[in-house]
C-alpha positions as CSV (number, residue, x, y, z in Angstrom):
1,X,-33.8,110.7,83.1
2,X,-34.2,114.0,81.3
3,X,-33.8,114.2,77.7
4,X,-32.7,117.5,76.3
5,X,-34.1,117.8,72.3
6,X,-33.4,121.1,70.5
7,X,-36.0,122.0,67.6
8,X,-35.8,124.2,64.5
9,X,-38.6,124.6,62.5
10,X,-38.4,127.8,60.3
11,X,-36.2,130.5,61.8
12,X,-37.7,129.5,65.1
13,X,-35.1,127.2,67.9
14,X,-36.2,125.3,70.9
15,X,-34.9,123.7,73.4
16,X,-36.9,121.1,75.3
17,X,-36.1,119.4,78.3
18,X,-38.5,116.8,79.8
19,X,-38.4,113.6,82.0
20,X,-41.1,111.9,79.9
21,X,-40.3,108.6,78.8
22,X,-42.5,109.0,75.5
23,X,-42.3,112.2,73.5
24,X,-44.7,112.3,70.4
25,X,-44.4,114.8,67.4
26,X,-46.5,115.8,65.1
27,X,-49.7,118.6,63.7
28,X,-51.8,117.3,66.8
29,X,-52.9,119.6,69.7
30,X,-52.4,116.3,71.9
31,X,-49.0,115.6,70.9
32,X,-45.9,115.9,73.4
33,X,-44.5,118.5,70.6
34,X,-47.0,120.3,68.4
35,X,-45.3,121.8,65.3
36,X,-47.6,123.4,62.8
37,X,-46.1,122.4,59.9
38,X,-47.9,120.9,56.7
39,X,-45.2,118.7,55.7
40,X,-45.9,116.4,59.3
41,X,-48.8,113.7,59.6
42,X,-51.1,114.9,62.8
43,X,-49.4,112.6,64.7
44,X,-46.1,112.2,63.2
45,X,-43.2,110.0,65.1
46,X,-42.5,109.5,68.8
47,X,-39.6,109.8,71.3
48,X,-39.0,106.1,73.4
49,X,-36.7,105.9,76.0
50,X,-35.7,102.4,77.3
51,X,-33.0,102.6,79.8
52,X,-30.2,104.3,78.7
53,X,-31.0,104.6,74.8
54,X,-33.6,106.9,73.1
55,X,-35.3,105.6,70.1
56,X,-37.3,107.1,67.2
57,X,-40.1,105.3,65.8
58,X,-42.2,106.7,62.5
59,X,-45.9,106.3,63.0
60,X,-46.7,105.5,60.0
61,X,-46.7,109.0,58.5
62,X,-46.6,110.7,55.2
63,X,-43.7,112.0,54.6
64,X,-41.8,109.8,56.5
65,X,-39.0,110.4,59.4
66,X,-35.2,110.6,58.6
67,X,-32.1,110.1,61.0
68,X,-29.7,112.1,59.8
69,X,-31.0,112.0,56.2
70,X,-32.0,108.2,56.2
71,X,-35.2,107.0,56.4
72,X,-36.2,104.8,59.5
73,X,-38.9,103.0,60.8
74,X,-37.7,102.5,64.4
75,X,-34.5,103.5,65.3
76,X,-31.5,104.7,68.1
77,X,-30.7,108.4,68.1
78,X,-27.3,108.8,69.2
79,X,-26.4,112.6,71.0
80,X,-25.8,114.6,67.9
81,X,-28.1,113.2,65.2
82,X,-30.8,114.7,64.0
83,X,-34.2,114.1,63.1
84,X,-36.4,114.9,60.4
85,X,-40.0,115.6,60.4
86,X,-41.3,117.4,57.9
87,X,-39.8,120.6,57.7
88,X,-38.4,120.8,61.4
89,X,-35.1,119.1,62.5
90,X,-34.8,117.8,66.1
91,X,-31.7,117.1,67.6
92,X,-31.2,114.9,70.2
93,X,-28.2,116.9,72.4
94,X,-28.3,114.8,75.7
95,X,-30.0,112.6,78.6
96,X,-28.5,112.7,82.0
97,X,-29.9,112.2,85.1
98,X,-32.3,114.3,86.3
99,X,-31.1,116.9,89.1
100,X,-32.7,116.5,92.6
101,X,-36.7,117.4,93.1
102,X,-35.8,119.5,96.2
103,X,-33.5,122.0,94.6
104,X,-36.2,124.6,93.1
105,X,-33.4,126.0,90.9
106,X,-32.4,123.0,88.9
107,X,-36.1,121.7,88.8
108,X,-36.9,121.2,85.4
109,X,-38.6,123.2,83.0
110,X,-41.6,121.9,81.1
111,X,-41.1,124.1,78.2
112,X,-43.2,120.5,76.4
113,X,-45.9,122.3,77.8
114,X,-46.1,125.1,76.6
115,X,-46.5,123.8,73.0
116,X,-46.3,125.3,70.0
117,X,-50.0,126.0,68.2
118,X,-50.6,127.1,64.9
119,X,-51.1,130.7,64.8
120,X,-55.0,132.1,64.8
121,X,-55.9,134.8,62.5
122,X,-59.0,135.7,64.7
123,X,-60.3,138.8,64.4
124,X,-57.4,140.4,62.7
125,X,-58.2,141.6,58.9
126,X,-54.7,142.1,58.2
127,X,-53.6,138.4,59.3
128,X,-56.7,137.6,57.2
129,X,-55.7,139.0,54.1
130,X,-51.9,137.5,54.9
131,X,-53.4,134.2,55.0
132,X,-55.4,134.5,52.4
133,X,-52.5,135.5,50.1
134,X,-50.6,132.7,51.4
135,X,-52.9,130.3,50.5
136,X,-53.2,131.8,47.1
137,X,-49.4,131.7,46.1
138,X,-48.3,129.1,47.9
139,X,-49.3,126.7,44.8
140,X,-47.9,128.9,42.3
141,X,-44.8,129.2,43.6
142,X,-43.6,125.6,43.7
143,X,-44.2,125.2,39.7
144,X,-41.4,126.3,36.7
145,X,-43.7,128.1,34.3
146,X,-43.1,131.5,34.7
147,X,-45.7,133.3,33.3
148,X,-48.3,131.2,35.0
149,X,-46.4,132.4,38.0
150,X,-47.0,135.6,37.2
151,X,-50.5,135.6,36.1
152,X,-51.3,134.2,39.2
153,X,-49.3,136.7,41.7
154,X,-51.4,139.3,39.6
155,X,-54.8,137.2,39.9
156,X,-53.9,137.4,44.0
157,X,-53.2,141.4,43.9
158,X,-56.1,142.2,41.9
159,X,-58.3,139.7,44.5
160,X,-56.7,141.3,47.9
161,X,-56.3,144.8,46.8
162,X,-60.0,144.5,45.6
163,X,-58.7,146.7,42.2
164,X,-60.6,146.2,38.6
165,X,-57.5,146.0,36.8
166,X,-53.6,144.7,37.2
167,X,-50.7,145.4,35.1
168,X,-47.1,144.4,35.3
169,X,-45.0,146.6,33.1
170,X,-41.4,146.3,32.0
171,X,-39.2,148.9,30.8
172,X,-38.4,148.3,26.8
173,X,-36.4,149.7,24.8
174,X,-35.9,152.9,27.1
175,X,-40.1,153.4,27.3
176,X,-42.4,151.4,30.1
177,X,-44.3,148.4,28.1
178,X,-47.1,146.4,29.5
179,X,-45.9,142.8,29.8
180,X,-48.9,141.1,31.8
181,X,-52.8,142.7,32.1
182,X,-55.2,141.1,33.7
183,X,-59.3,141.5,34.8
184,X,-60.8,141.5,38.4
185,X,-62.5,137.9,36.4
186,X,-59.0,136.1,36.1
187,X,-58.7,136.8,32.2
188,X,-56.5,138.6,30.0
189,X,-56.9,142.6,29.1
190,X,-56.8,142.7,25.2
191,X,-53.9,145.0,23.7
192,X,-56.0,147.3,23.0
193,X,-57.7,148.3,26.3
194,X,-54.1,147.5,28.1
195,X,-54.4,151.1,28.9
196,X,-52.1,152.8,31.6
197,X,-50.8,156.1,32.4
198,X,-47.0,155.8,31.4
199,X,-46.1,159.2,33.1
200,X,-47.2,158.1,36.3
201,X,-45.4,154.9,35.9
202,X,-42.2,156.9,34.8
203,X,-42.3,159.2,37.7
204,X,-42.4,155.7,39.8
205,X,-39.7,154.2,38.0
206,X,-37.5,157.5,38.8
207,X,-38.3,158.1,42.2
208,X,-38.4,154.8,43.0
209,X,-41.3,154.7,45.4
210,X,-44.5,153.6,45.5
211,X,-47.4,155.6,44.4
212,X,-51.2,155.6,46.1
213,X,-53.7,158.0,44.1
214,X,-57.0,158.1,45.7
215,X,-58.5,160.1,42.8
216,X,-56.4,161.0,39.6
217,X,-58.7,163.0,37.4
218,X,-58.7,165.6,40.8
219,X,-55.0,165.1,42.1
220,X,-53.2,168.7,41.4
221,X,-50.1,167.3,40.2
222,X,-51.5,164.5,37.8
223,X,-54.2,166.3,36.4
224,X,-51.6,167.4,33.5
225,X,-50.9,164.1,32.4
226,X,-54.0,163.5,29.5
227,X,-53.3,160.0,29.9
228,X,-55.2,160.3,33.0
229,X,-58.2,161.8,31.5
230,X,-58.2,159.6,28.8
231,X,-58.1,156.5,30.5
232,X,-61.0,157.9,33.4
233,X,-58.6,156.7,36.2
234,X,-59.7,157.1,39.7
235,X,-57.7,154.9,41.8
236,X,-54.2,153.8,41.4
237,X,-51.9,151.9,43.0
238,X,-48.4,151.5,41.3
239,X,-45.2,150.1,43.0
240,X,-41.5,149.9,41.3
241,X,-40.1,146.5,40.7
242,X,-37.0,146.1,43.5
243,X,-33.5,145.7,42.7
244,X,-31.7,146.7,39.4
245,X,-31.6,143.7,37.3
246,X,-35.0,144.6,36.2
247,X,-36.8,147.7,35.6
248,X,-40.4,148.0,35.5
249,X,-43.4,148.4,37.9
250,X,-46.6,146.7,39.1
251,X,-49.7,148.7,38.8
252,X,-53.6,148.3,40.1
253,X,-56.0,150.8,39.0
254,X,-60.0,151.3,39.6
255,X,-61.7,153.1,37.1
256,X,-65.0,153.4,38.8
257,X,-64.2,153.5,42.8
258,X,-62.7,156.6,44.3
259,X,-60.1,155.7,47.1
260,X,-60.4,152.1,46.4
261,X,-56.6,151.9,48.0
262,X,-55.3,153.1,51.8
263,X,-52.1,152.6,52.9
264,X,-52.6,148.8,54.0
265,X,-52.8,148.2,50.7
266,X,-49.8,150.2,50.1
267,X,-47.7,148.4,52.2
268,X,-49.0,144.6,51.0
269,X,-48.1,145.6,47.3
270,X,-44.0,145.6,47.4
271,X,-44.6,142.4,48.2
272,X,-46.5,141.2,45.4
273,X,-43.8,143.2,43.2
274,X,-40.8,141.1,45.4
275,X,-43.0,138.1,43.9
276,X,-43.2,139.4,40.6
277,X,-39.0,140.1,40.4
278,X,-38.0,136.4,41.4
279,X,-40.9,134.8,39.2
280,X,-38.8,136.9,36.5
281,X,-35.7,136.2,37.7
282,X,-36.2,132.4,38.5
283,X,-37.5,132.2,34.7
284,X,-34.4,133.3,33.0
285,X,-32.2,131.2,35.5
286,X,-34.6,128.4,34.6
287,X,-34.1,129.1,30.7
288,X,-30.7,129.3,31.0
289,X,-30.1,125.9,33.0
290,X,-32.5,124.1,30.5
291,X,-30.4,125.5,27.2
292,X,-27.0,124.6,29.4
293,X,-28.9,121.1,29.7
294,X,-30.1,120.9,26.0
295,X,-26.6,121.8,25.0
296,X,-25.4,118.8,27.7
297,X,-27.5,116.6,26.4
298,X,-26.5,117.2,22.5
299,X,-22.5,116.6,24.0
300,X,-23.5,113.9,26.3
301,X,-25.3,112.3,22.3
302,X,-21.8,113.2,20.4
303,X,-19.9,111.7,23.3
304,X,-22.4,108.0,22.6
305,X,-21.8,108.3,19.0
306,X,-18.1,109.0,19.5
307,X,-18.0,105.8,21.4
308,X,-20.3,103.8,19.3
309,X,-17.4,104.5,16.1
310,X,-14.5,104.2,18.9
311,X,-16.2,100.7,19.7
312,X,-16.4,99.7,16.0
313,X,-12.7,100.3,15.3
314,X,-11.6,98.9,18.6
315,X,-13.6,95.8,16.8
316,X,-11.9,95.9,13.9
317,X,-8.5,96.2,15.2
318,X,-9.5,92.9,17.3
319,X,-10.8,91.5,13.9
320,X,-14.4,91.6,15.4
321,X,-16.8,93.1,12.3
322,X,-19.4,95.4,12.7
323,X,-22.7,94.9,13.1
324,X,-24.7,95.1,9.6
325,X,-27.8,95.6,11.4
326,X,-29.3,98.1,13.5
327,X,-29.6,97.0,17.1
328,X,-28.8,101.0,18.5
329,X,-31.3,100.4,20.9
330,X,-29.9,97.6,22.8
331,X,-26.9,98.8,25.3
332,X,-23.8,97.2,24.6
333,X,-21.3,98.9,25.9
334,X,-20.1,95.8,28.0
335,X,-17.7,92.7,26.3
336,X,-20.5,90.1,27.2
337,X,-23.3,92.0,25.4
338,X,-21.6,93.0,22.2
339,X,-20.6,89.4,21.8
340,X,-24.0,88.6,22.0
341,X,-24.8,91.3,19.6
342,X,-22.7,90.0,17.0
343,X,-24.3,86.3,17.1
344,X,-27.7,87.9,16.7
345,X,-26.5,90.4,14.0
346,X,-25.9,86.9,12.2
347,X,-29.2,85.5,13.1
348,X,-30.7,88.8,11.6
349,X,-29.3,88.0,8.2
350,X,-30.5,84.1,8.1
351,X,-33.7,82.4,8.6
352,X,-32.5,79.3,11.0
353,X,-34.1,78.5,13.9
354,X,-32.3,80.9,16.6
355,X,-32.1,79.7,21.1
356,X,-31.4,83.0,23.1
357,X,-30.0,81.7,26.5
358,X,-29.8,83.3,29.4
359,X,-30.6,83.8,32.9
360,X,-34.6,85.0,33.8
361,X,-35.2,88.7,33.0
362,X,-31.9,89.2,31.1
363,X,-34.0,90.3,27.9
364,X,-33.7,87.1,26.0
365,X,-37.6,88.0,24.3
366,X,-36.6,91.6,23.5
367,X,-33.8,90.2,21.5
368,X,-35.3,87.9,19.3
369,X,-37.8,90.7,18.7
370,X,-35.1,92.9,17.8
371,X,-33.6,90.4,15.2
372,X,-37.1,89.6,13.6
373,X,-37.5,93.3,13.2
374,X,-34.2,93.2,11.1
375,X,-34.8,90.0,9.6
376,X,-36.6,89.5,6.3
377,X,-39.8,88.0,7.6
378,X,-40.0,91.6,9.6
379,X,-43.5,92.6,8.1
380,X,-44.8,89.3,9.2
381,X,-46.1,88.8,13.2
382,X,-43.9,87.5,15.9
383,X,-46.0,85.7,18.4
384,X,-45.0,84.6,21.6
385,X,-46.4,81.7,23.4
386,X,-45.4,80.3,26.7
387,X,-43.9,77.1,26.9
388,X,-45.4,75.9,30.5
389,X,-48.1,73.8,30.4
390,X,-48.4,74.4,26.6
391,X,-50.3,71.7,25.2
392,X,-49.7,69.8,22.2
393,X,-52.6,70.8,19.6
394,X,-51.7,74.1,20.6
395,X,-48.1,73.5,19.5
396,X,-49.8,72.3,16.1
397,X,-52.4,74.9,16.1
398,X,-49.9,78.0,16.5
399,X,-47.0,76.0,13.9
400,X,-49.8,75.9,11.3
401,X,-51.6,79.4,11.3
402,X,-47.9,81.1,11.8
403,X,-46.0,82.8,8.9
404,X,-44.0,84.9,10.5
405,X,-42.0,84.1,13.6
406,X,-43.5,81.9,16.4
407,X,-40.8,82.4,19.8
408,X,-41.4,79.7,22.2
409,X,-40.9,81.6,25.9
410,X,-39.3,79.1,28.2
411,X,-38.5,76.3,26.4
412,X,-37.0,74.5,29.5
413,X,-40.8,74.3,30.8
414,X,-42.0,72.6,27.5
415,X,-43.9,69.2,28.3
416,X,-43.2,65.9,27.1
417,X,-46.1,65.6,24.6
418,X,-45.5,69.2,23.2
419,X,-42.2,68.5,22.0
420,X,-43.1,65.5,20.6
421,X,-46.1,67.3,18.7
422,X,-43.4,70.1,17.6
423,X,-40.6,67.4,16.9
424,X,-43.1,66.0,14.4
425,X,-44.2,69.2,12.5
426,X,-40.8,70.0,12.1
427,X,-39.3,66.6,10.8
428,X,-42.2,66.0,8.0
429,X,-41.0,69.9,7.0
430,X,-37.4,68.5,6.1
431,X,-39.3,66.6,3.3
432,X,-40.3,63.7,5.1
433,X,-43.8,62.7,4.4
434,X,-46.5,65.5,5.0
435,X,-49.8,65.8,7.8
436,X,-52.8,64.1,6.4
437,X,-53.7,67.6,4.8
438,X,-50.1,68.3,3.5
439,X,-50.3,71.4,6.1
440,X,-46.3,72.4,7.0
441,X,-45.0,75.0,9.5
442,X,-44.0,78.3,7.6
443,X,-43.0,80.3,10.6
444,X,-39.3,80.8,11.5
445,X,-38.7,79.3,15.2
446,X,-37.0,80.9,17.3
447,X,-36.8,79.8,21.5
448,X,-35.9,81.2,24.9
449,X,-34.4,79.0,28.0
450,X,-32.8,80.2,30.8
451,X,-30.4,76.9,30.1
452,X,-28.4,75.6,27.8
453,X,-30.2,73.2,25.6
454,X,-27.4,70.8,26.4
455,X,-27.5,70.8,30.1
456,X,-31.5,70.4,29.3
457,X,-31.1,66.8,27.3
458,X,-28.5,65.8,30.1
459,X,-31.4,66.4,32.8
460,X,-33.9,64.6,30.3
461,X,-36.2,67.6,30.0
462,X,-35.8,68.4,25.9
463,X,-35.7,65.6,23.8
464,X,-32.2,65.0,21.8
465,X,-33.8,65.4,17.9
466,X,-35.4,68.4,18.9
467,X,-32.1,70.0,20.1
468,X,-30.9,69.1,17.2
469,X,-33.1,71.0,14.7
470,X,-34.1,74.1,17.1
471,X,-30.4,74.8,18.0
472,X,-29.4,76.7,14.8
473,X,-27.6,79.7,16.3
474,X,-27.5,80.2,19.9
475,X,-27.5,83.7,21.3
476,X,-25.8,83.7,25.0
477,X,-27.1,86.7,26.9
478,X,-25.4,87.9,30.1
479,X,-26.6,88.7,33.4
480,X,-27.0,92.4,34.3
481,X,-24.0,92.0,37.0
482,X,-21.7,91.2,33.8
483,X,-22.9,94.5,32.1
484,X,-21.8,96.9,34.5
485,X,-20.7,99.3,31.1
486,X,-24.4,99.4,30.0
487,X,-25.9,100.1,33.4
488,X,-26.2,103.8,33.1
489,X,-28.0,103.7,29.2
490,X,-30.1,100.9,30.5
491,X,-31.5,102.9,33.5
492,X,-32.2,105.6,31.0
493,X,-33.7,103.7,28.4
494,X,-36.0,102.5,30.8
495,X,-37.0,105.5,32.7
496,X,-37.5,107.1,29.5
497,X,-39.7,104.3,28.4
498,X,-41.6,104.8,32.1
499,X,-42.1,108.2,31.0
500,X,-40.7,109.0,34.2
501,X,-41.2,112.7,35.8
502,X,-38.1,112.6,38.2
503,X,-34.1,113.2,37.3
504,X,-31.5,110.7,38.7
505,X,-29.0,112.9,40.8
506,X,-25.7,111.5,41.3
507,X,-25.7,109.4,44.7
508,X,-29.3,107.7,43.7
509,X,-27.7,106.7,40.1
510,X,-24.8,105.5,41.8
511,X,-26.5,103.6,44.2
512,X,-29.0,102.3,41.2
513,X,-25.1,101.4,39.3
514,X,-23.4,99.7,42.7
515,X,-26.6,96.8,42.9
516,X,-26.0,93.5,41.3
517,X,-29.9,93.4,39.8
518,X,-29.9,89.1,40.5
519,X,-33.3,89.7,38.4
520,X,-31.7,91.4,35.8
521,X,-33.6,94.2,33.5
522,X,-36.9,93.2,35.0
523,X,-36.0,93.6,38.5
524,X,-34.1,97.5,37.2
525,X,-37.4,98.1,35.8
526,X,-39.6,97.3,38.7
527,X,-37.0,99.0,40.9
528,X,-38.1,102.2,38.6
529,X,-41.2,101.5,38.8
530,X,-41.6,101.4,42.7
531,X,-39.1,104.3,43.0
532,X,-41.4,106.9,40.3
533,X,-44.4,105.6,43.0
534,X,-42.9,106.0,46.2
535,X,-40.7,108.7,46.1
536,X,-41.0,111.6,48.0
537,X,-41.0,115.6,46.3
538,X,-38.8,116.1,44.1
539,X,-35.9,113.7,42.6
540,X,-35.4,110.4,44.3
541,X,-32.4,110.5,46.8
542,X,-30.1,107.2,47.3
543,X,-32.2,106.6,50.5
544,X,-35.1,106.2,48.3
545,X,-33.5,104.4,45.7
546,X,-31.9,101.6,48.7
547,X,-35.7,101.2,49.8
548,X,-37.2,100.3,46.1
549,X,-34.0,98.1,45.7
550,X,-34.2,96.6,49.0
551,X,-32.3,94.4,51.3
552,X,-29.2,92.4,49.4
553,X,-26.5,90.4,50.9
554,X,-22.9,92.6,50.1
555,X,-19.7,90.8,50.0
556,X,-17.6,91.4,53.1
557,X,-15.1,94.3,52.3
558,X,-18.1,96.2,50.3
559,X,-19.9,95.8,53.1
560,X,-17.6,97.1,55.4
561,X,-16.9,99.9,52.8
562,X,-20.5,100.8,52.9
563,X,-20.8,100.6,56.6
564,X,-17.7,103.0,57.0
565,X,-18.7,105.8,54.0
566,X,-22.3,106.2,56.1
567,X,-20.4,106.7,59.1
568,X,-18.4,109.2,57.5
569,X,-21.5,111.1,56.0
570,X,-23.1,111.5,59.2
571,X,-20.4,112.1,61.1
572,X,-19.3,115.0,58.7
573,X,-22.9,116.0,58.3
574,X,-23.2,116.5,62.4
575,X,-20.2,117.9,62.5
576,X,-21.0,120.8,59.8
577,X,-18.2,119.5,57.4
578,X,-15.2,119.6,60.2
579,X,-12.8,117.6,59.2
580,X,-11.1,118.3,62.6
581,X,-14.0,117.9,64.5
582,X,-15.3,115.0,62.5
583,X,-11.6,113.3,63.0
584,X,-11.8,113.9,66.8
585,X,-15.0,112.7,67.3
586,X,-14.2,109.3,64.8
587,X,-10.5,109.1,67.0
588,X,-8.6,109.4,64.2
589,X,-6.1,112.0,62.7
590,X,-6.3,114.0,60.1
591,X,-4.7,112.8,57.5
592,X,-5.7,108.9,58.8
593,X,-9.7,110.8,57.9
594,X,-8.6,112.2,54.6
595,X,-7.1,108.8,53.3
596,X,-10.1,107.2,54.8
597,X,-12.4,109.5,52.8
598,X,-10.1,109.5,49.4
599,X,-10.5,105.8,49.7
600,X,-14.3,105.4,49.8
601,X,-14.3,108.5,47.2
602,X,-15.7,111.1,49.4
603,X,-14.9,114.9,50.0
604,X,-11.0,115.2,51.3
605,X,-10.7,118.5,51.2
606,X,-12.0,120.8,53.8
607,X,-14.3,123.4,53.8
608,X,-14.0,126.8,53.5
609,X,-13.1,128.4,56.6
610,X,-12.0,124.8,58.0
């Protein structure tokens, strides 16, 4: 069979057509397709065909490989899709049978041969220095700090152009001011021997054209300007800033060296001054977005705060109260969680012995710390012991030393022996008679289960008497699939608490939003968690947010939803946003495809040009 794969990697398309059953990609001189490109592992992914199908399989790589955006270990590649490696994109057009080995015309061409090496500087000091300046920039460019940016497009000018000094210089006020002066040793020029000459930088400026002076204090036409006496110039090397947004120039200057500039230098320095101009330009863009976002934020705030006082009347109308303590840092935007909310604000303002129910990872410990922080013993500790396998001079260890509040984690767990221990220490403090050494449990008890204390005597795991004097107020908490409202805060609240470096665009939160979280807040957290680790550059995508989640069983119609919106995406996505196409290819009309993608709230209207 031959397989015809087109690939586009940079401004460079190929088309390969090859009869090989096995096709491997990757930076390796021994792979089927060599692609010199930094984003690929040496040996990347391979090409399998069995039968009539092709299939991709990742081998193990860095970065990963994508079908059509996706990531994939092993996987079919349908005519059409593409394939991500990297920074190339390899599309799978076609496999046919291959045309007959006598006919010399149709014999296939092995362009897989003729692979694709990284290019050799050799001999070349030109390709040298190109490299070289590559290497140099390429990690400046991919930060936001613009003026680090710019120091080091300077640092690289000075370095390549071998000058003493460097100076980038913006127009001000109507006169040329330097903005950026740096050494041939990386540091900055103090103001005060930031000398240039601003008459050869305002003859730059007007012509508009670069400037190479091999020796000023002897060049005719410059020898009138007593800046260039002043400042002993020899060499200089100034180019104009491109475009109009900006005005201003770059300049290199040797003070010692005549001729220390020819006219390769000459024509590597626009480029360093193109470099200069989008630093700039990126940098106010930057500034912008970030006061836009500062002023989103502050709306996005008014908008909470808005809602927090809408939710308090809405409570009032409905004859709930408001809460008289401060529990602002708990979400509870959702019914469920306010209710609980209000139960705790009441355990807050008593000293009874408080059970927070609720299913494993729902927050049940974070609650009763919140409510001893507004309760009155809040200067005293809270300690926390867990409940399984606890034994029962530890129960009378902790209920003696404790003054503060002592939450039992688990209580469902609690042995036999244990709560009769605990059972004891809390009837002789009702009053009845005292431990030998008239010690009596000061701390305030408060208890965690992931049952009701109820169902817990039915099963004959909690003793009946000790229900009875732990269960003061119960606090009910929700699972996380009942607090759908809170979601968004929550996954904010705990990336902030992460410290997390990434943003949540809009697909990944909504895929973070559409999961049921059956562990609750500690499964959202470790979901974070694995998703700050593993993600690839930049912000997570929803593919990289569905791999942290992982696999989870979808009722029917959601998962028929989901099944149908991917097939949507990449169809659309192959199809460069056609609607028509996209409908043709899916066997539907038009309008059928529109519904379909208003439905499962996608793009319905057509592109531009559509």
């Amino acid at each position: 069979m031959l397989i015809t794969l087109r690939v586009l990697h940079g401004q460079v398309e190929r088309v390969i057509r090859t009869e090989r059953d096995t096709i491997t990609v990757g930076r390796s001189t021994g792979c089927t397709i060599v692609i010199d490109d930094i984003g690929l592992s040496r040996t990347h992914c391979q090409f399998e065909r069995t039968g009539q199908r092709l299939f991709v399989r990742d081998l193990n790589s860095r970065n990963g490989t994508r079908i059509e955006g996706e990531v994939v270990s092993k996987s079919v590649v349908r005519p059409g899709e593409r394939v991500t490696c990297g920074n190339a994109v390899l599309t799978f057009e076609r496999m046919e049978k291959a045309p007959d080995a006598d006919d010399p015309g149709m014999k296939t061409v092995e362009l897989l041969l003729e692979r694709a090496r990284p290019v050799v500087a050799g001999t070349n000091p030109d390709a040298h220095r190109l490299q070289r300046m590559l290497e140099m920039l390429a990690p400046l460019l991919r930060g936001l700090d613009r003026e680090k940016s710019l120091q080091g497009i300077l640092d690289a000018a000075i370095t390549l152009l071998r000058a003493e000094r460097g100076f980038l210089v913006l127009e001000s006020a109507g006169a040329p001011a330097v903005h950026l002066a740096r050494n041939a040793r990386g540091e900055d020029i103090a103001a005060a021997e930031a000398g240039i000459s601003r008459g050869i930088v305002s003859r730059v400026l007007q012509e508009g054209l670069a400037l190479l002076v091999e020796d000023a204090c002897t060049d005719d036409e410059l020898a009138g300007l007593g800046s260039v006496h002043a400042l002993q110039l020899r060499s200089v090397l100034c180019v104009p800033l491109p475009g109009t947004a900006l005005r201003g120039a770059l300049w290199l200057d040797n003070r010692v060296q005549r001729g220390g500039f020819d006219h390769r230098d000459l024509a590597l320095i626009p480029f360093f001054a193109e470099l200069a101009v989008i630093t700039l330009e990126t940098g106010e863009r930057f500034a912008e977005e970030r006061s836009r976002s500062r002023d989103l934020e502050e709306d996005v705030q008014h908008g909470r705060d808005d809602l927090v006082r809408a939710t308090a009347l809405l409570d009032r109308v409905r004859g709930e109260e408001p809460l008289r303590h401060d529990f602002a840092n708990i979400p509870a935007r959702s019914r469920a969680m306010r209710t609980a909310l209000r139960m705790a604000d009441r355990a807050a303002g008593t000293d009874l012995p408080v059970v927070f129910t609720g299913p494993a990872g729902s927050g049940k410990e974070y609650l009763a710390r919140a409510v001893h922080a507004q309760s009155a013993r809040r200067e005293a500790p809270f300690v926390a012991i867990l409940c399984a396998s606890l034994p029962a001079d530890l129960v009378v260890q902790e209920l003696r030393g404790a003054t503060g509040c002592l939450y039992l984690d688990g209580l469902q767990d609690l042995g036999a022996e244990a709560q009769s221990a605990l059972l004891r220490m809390l009837i002789q403090a009702e009053g009845k008679p005292p431990l030998a050494d008239g010690a009596r449990p000061a701390a305030r008890l408060l208890a965690g289960s992931t049952l009701p204390l109820l169902q817990l005597v039915a099963a004959s795991r909690l003793l009946e008497d000790l229900r009875l004097r732990l269960e003061g107020l119960t606090v009910t908490l929700p699972p996380l699939a009942q607090r759908a409202a809170d979601l968004p805060e929550l996954i904010d609240q705990v990336l902030a608490d992460l410290g997390s470096p990434f943003t949540l665009g809009p697909e990944a939160r909504r895929a973070l939003c559409a999961h049921t979280w059956p562990g609750n807040i500690v499964e959202l957290k470790g979901a974070l968690q694995r998703l700050a680790v593993l993600r690839a550059r930049g912000n997570p995508t929803r593919s990289d947010v569905e791999v942290c989640i992982g696999e989870q069983a979808l009722p029917l119609k959601d998962a028929v939803d989901d099944l149908e919106r991917r097939t949507l995406e990449r169809t659309l996505a192959a199809c460069g946003g056609s609607i028509s196409e996209a409908a043709r290819q899916l066997g539907l009309s038009r309008p059928g495809l529109r519904k379909m993608l208003r439905r499962l709230g996608l793009r319905s209207d057509p592109p531009t040009g559509n």
